[in-house]
N, C-alpha and C positions, 0 to 999 in steps of 0.2 A: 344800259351800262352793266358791262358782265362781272365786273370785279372792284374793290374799292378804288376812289383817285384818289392822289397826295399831289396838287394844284403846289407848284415851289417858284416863287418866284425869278425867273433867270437873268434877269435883267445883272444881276447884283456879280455874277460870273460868267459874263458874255465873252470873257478875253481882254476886257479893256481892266483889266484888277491888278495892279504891282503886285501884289503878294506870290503872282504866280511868272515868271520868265518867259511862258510861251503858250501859247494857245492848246499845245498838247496836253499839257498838264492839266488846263482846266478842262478840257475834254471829258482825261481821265477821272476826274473828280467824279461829274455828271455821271459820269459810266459806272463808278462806283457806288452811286448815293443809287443809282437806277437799279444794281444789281442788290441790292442790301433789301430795298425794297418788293421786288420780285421774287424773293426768298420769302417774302411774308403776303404773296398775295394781291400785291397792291400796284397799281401802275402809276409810272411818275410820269406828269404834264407839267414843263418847263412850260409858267406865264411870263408870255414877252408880248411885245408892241406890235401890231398890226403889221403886216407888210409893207404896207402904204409910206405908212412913218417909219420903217426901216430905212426904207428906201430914198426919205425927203432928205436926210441930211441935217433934219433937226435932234437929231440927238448922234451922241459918240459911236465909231465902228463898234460894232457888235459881231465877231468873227465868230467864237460859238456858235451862238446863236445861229450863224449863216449855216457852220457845218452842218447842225443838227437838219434844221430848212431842208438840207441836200440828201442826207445822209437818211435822218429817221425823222420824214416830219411827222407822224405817227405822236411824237415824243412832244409836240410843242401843241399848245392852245393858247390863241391870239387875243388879244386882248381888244373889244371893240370900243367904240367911243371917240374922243377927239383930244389934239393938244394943244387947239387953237385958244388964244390967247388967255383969259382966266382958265378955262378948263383943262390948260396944260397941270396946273397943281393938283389937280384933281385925280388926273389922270396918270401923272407918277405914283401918286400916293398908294392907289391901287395896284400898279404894278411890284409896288414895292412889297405893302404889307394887305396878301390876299387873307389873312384872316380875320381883317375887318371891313370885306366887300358882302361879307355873305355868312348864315353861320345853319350847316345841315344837321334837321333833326331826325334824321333817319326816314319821318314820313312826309316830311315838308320841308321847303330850304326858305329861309329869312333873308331875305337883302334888307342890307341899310342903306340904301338908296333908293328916296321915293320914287323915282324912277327907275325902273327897275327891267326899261330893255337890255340894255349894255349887257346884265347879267343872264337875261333870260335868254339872249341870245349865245352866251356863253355857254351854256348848260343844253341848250339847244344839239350846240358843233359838237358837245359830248355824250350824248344821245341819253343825257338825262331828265327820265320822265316823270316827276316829280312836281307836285304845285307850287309855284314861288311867290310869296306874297312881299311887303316891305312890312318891316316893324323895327323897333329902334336894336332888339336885341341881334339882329344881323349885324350891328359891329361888334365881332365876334372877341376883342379883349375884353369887353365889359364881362364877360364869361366864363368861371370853368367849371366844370360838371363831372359827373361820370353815371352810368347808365340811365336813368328816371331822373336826375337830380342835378338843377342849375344854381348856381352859385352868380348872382347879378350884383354888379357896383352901384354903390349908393350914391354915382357922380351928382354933382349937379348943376351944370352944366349939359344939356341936352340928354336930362337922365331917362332913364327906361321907363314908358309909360307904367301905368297902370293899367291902362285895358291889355297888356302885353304880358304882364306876370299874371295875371287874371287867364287869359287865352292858355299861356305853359299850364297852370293849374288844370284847367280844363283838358289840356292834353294829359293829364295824367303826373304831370313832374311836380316834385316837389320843389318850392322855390325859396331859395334864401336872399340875403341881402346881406352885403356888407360895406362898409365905410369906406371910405377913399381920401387922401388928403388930397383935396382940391380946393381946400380953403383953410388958411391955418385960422380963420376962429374956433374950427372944430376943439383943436385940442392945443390952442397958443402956448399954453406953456412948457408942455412936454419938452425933455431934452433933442428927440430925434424926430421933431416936428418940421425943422426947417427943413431938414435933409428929406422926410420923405417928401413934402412938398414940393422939390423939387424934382423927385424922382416922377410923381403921380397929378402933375398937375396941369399937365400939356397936355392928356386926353380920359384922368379920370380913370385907366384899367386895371382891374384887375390882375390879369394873366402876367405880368410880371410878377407883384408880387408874393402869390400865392399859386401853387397849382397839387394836385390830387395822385397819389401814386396809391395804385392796387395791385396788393400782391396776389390777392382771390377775392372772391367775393363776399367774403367778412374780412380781410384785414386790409384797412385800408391807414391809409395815414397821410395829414394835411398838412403838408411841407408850404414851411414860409419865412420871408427874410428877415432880417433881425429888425430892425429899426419900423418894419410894419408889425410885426409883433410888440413891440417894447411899446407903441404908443397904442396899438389896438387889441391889449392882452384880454382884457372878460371877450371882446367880441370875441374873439379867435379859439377861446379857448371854448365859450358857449358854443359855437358851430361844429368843433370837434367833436360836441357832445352830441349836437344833436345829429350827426353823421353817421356818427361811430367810427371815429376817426381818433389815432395817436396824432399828434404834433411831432414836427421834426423843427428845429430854427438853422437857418442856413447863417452863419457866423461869419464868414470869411467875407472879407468885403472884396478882394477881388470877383469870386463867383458872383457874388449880389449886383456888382458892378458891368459883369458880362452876362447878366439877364439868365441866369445859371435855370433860374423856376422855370424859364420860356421854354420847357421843352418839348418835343411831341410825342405826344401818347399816339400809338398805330392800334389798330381795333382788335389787338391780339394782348393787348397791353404791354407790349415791350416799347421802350422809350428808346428813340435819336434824340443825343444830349452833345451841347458843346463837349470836346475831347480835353478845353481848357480850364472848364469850372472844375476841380481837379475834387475839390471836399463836394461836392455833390454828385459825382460821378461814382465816388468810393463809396457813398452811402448807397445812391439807385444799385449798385452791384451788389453790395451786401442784402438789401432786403430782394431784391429779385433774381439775382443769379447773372454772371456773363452771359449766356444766352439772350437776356432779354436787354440785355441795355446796351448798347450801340453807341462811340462818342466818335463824333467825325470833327475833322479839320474844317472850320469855315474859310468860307474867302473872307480876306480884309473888309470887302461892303457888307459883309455878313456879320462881322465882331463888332458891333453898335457898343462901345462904352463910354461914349459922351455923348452920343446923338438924341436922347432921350424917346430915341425909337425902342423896339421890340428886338427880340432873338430869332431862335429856328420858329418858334409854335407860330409867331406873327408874319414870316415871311412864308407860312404854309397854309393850306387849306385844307380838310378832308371830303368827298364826297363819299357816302357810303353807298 
């Protein structure tokens, strides 16, 4: 692998998306998100559905998806595996949201699937030669970090082992934890207890409601939405400390609503951010400059604001 991948999920703007009139335009899109990113280095691989099952007729026309096939298959990595009967859920899940199939730490990549052909096979087609183990931290929203240093959800529900934060330790990171409403006993009586529980209780992550912006490498600051601050203030405010991190609180319940924190960080640290979280767009530009912050139009399957899915960082993956 010559240069970084940004793994996007395609499925979500195949052509079949009302928000756009014609297949051209989503084209354009692709062509756009491709070129933004080759300005920084980095090559875009649209994950989409195996040919096989393009083909079957079990799932909606996917016209994109076909141009690209014809035009620049180069551009596309296939997604293996199957959609036969229970493991169709499975199998969307992962096309949908690739940041919790896998999570790369520069010298090894984590799957969250004990099974771990599908991906290895995947990493295979991309000539990436790196050792792939399973551990629970390959579902990569339980996560966010920045250079040496993972930040893990305290879900519990299928939480993060211990031999897992042990192993990152021994890798050298340091490892924190933090809380998760995934059970309102934690904090029953808080006013915005019910609401985050409902935000955080369908898988327990992190990367919505927290994520890390670096301006350099001493200033960094630990932006987070309001109602996960207001119920988890010491935690929040203890981990900024021990980071060496400002707090930023994201106020605006629209931005909180359209998953505004989900955004991605690219290894240059400039951030692709919804173009519609509007108060969070205005602050990533103030502390980093236009140059570094980028807000693109999503498709319609991409603006998750009742879905209790993820944003851009969970419909993306990085390999370095």
């Amino acid at each position: 692998m010559k240069k970084p991948i940004l793994i996007w999920s395609g499925i979500n703007g195949a052509g079949n998306d009302t928000l756009y009139e014609d297949v051209g335009q989503c084209i354009e899109v692709w062509e756009g998100r491709r070129k933004l990113l080759e300005s920084k280095g980095i090559e875009l691989k649209l994950l989409v559905p195996r040919r096989s099952i393009r083909m079957s007729g079990d799932l909606p026309e996917l016209p994109v998806i076909e141009h690209f096939a014809e035009k620049s298959p180069d551009m596309l990595v296939s997604l293996p595996g199957s959609r036969r009967n229970h493991l169709a859920e499975i199998y969307d899940q992962q096309l949908n949201w690739p940041r919790d199939s896998f999570l790369d730490l520069k010298s090894q990549i984590f799957s969250s699937d004990s099974d771990t052909g599908d991906i290895n096979l995947m990493m295979t087609n991309l000539n990436v030669g790196k050792p792939l183990t399973y551990s629970t931290i390959g579902e990569g929203g339980l996560s966010i970090g920045f250079d040496h240093t993972l930040i893990l959800s305290a879900r519990e529900r299928y939480p993060v082992r211990e031999l897992d934060k042990e192993m990152l330790k021994n890798m050298g990171y340091r490892v924190f934890v933090m809380p998760v409403m995934d059970n309102l006993a934690i904090k029953p009586s808080h006013d915005d207890s019910h609401l985050l529980f409902r935000r955080m209780n369908g898988n327990g992550h992190l990367d919505t409601e927290l994520n890390i912006l670096e301006k350099n490498s001493r200033e960094r600051t630990l932006m987070v939405n309001l109602e996960y601050y207001n119920v988890f203030q010491s935690e929040v405010e203890v981990l900024a400390s021990q980071i060496g991190a400002d707090i930023h609180v994201i106020t605006k319940s629209m931005d909180i609503m359209g998953k505004a924190l989900n955004y991605i960080t690219l290894p240059d640290g400039s951030i692709i951010a919804s173009e519609k979280n509007e108060e969070t767009v205005r602050y990533l530009v103030d502390r980093l400059g236009k140059d570094r912050v980028h807000p693109i139009e999503l498709f319609r399957r991409e603006d998750n604001l009742d879905n209790g899915g993820g944003g851009l960082r969970c419909r993306t993956n990085l390999l370095y």
